[in-house]
N, C-alpha and C positions, 0 to 999 in steps of 0.2 A: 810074253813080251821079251824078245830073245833079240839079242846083237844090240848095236851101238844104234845111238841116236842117226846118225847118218844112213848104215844099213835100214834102217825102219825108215827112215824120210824116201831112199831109192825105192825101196818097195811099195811107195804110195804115191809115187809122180810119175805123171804122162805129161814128155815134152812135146811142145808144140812148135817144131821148127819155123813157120810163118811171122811169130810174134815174139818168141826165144822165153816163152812163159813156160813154168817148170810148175803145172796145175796139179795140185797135192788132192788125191782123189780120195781119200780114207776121210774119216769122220772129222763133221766141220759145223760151224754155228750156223744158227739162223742168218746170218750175214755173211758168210761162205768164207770166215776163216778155218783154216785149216787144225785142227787139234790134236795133241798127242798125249801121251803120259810118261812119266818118266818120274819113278820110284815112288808112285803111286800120287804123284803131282798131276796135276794137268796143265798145259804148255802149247803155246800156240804153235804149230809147224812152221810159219816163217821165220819168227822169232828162234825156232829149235836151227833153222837152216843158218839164217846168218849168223849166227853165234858158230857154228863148226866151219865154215867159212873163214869170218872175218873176227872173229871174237866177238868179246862180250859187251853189249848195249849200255851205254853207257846210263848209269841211276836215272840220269836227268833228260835222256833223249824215248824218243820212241821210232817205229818203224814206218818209211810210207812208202808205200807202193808205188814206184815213179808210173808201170805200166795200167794203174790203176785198177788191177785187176786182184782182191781178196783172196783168191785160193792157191795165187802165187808165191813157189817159195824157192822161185830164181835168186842167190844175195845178188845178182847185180841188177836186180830191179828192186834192188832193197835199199832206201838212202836212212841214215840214223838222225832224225832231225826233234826239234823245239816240239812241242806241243801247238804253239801257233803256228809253225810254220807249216806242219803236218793240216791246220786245219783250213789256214791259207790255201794253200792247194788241194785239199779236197773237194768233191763235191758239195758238199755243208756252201761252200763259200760259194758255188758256180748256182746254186738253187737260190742263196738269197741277192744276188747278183740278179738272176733274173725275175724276180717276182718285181708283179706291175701295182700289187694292189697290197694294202694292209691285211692284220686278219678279220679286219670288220668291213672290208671292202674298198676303204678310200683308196685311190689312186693313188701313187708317188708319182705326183707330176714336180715340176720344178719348186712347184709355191706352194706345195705340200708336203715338202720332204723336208727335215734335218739330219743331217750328217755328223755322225758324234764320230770320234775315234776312242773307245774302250778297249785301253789296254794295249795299244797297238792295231786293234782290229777295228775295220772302220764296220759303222754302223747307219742304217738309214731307222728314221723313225718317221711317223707320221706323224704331223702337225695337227691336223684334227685330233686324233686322238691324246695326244700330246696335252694339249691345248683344253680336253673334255675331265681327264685325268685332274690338270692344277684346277681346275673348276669344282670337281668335285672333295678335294684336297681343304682347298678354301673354304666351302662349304662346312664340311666334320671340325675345322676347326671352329668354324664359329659357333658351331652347335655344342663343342664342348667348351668353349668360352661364356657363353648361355647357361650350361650344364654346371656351372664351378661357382658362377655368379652367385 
């Protein structure tokens, strides 16, 4: 492991002039970030990029990919943002944006859905289930109100 973190980043990216993505081809997670080492650490390659770049990420932020692309380690497809905000624009949020159904099957139709906001992050719940949940809630309590008696 010989030269600076940046010599080691050149030597394991293929740009891709079409989309201006800097695809880090050397060794990468199951999820195709990119990873490196450094003084026997190991280190994400985007994270190693934008830091030689633009400096250092600040405690509280993390890294998102504006071109959505994980084994990018262009820093100006690199923005340093919130944890929500990173998960706001993620896929995570575009997948449960489109699901039609709970995970028991009911529908989210208009008169089955509840809409919570946790934590900033809005939330759909189903109402059936919802609704199955304080049923069975209700139930355990009275049974250990029975059980105490």
């Amino acid at each position: 492991m010989k030269g600076t973190v940046l010599e080691r980043l050149e030597d394991k990216i293929e740009r891709i002039p079409e989309t201006g993505c800097w695809i880090f081809t050397g060794t990468s997670t199951a999820r195709g970030y990119g990873v490196m080492w450094e003084n026997g650490k190991r280190m994400y390659a985007h994270r190693a990029s934008y830091e030689e770049f633009n400096g250092a990420i600040p405690g509280d932020l993390e890294l998102d990919h504006l071109c959505r692309v994980t084994s990018c380690v262009n820093p100006y497809h690199l923005e340093a943002v919130t944890h929500k905000e990173n998960t706001i624009r993620g896929r995570q949020g575009e997948w449960q944006k489109n699901k039609t159904h709970c995970k028991h099957g009911h529908e989210f139709s208009k008169g089955n859905t509840v809409i919570r906001n946790r934590g900033g992050a809005i939330c759909r719940e189903c109402r059936t289930c919802k609704n199955q949940k304080n049923v069975e809630y209700r139930k355990s309590l009275k049974l250990k109100e029975n059980y105490c008696a």
